[in-house]
N, CA, C and O of each residue as an XYZ file, in Angstrom:
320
protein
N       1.007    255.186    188.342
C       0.885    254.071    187.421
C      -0.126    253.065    187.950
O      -0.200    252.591    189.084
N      -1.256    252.732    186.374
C      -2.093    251.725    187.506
C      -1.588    250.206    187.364
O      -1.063    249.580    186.444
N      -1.876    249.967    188.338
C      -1.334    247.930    188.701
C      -1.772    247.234    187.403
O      -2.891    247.551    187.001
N      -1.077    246.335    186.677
C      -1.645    245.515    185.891
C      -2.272    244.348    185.951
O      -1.437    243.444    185.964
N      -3.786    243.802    186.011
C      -3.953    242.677    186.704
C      -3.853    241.795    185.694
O      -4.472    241.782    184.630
N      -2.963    240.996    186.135
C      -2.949    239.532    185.261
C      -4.029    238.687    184.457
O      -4.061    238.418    183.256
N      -5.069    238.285    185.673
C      -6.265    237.747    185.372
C      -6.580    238.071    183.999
O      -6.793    237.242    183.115
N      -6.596    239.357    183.872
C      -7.895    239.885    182.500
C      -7.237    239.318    181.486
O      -7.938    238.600    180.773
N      -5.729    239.444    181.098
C      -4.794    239.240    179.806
C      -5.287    237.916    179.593
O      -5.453    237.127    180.524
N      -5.542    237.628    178.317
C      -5.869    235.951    177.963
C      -4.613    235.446    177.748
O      -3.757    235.936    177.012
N      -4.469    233.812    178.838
C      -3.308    233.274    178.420
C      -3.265    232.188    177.823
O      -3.900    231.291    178.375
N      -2.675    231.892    176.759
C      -3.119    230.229    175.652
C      -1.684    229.780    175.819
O      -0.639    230.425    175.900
N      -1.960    228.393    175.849
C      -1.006    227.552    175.603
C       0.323    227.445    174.801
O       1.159    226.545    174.885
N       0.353    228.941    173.723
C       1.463    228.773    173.183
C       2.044    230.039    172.779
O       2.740    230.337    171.808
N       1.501    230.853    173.958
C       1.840    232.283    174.134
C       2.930    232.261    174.205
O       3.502    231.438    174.920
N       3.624    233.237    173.423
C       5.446    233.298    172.817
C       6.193    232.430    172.582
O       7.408    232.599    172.684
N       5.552    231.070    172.139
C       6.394    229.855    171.656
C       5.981    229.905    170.113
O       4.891    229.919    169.541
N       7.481    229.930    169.622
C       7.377    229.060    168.283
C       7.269    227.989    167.818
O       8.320    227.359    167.702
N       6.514    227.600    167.547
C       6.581    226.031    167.015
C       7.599    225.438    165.748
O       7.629    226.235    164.811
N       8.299    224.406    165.566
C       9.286    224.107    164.577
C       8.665    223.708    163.183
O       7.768    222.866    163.138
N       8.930    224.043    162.558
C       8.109    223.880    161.022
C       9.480    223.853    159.781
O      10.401    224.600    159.452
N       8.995    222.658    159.425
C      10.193    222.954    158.248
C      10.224    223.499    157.492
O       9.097    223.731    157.055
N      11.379    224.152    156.700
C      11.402    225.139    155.871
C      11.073    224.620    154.375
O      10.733    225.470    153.552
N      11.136    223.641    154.094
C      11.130    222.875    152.658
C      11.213    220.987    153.118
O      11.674    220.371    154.079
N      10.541    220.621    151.924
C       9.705    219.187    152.221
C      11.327    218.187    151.969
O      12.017    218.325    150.959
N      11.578    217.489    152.801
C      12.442    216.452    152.872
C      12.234    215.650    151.546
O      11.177    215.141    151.173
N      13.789    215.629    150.719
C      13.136    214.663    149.513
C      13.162    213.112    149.537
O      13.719    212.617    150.518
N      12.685    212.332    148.679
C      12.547    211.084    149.003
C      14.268    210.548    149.094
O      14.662    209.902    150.065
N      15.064    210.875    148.088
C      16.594    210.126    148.496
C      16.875    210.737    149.550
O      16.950    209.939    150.484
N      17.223    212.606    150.090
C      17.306    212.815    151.428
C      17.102    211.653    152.530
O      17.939    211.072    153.221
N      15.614    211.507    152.448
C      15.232    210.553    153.457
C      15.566    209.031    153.763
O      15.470    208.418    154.827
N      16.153    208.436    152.009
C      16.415    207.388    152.159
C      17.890    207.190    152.535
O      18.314    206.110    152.949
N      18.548    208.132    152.393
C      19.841    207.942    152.876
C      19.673    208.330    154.209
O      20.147    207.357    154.795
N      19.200    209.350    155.326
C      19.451    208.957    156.567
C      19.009    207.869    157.318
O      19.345    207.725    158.493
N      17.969    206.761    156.472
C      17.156    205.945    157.037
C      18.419    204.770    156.780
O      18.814    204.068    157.711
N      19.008    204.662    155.330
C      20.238    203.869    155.832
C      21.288    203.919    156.442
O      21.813    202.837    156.701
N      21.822    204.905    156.793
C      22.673    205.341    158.011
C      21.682    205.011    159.324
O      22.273    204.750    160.371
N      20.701    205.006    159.335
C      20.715    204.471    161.138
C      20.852    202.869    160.562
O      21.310    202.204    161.492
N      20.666    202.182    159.606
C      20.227    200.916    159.557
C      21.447    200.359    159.632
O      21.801    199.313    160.175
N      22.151    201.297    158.932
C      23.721    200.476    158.897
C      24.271    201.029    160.292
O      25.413    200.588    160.418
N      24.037    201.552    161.022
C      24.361    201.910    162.487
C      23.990    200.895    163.289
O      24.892    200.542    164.048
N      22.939    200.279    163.391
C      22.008    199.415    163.917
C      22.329    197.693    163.163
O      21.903    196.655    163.671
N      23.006    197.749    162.119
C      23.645    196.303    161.815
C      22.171    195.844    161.060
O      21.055    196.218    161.419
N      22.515    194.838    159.800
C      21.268    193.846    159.944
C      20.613    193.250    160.673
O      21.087    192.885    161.749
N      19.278    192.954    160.309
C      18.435    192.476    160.576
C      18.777    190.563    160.718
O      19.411    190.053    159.794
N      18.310    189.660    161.903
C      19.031    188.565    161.442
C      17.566    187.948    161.002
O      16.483    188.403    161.370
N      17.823    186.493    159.891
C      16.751    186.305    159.216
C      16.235    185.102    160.034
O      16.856    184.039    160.067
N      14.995    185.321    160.738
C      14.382    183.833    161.139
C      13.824    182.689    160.993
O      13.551    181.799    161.799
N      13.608    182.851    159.314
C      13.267    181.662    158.826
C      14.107    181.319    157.646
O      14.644    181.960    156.743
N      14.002    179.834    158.057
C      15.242    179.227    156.655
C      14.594    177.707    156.343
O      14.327    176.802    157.133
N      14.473    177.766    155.160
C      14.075    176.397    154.735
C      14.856    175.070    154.244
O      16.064    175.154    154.022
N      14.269    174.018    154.099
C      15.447    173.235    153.780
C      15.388    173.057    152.116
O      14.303    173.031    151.535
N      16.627    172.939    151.428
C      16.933    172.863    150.191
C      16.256    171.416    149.631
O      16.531    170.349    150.181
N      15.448    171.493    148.609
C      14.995    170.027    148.698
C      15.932    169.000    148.095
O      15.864    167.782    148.263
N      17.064    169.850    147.168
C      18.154    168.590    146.677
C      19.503    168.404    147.134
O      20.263    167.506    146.771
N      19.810    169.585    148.196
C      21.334    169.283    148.503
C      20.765    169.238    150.243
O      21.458    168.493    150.936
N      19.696    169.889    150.926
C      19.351    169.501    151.762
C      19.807    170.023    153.116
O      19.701    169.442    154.196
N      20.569    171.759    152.763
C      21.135    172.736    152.933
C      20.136    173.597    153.274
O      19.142    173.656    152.550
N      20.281    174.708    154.876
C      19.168    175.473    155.165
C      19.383    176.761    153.997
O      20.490    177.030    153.529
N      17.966    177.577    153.585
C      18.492    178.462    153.102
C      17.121    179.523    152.866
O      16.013    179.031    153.076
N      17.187    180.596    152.544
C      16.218    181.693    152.743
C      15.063    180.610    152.274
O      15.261    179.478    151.835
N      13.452    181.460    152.550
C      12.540    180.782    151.729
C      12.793    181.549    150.371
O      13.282    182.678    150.385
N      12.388    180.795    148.992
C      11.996    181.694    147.813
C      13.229    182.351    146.865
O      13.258    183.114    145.900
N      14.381    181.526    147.794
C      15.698    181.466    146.936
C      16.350    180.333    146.383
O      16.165    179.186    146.789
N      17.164    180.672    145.394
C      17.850    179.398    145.075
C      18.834    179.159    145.978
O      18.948    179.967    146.899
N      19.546    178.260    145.923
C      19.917    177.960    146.806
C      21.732    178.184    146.241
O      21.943    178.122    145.030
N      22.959    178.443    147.241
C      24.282    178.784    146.926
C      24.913    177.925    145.826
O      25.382    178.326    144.761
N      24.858    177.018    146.155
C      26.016    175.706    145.522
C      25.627    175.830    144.005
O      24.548    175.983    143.433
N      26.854    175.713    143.598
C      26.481    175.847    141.970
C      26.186    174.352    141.534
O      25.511    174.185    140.518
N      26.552    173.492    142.089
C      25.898    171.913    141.602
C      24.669    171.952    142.058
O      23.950    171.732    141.083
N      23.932    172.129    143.126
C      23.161    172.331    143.589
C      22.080    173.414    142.621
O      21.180    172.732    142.133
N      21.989    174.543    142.332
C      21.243    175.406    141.794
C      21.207    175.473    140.177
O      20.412    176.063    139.445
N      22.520    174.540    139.809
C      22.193    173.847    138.345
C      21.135    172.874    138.421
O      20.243    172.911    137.574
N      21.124    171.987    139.353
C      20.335    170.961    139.444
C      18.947    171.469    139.424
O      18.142    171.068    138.583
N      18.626    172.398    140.389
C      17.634    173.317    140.798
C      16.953    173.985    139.272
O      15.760    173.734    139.100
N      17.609    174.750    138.263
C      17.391    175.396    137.169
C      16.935    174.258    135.910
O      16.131    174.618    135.050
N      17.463    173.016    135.900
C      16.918    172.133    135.261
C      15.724    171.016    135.721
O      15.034    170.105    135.264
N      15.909    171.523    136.560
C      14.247    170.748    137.564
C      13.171    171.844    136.966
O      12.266    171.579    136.174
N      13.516    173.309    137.599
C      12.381    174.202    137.481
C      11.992    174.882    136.230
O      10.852    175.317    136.069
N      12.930    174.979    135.337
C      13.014    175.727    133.851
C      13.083    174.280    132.986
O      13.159    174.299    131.757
């Protein structure tokens, strides 16, 4: 039997590896539901900016009305 020399055989980088390939394309709800399971794993987000209410004078998101129902009546007849 003759010796086999190694050398000659060409060896590449991904000689007898399979690479992972998916079998079918992830659908968009698929994806959106595991993306909320880590989020709800991971808790909210906390919010860092809060503005002040200009009539009850109460911190509160930017670009919202604001909770209080005296307050956001007041708010709806100012702005409407």
């Amino acid at each position: 039997m003759p010796a086999i020399d190694r050398q000659q055989q060409p060896v590449g980088l991904f000689d007898g590896l399979l690479l992972a390939v998916q079998k079918k394309r992830t659908s968009y709800t698929r994806k959106r539901i595991r993306q909320a399971g880590k989020v709800a794993a991971r808790g909210p987000k906390l919010q860092e900016t809060f503005n002040m209410c200009p009539v009850c004078e109460r911190m509160r998101q930017p670009h919202r009305v604001c909770d209080r129902e005296d307050c956001s009546t007041m708010m709806r007849s100012r702005w409407f």
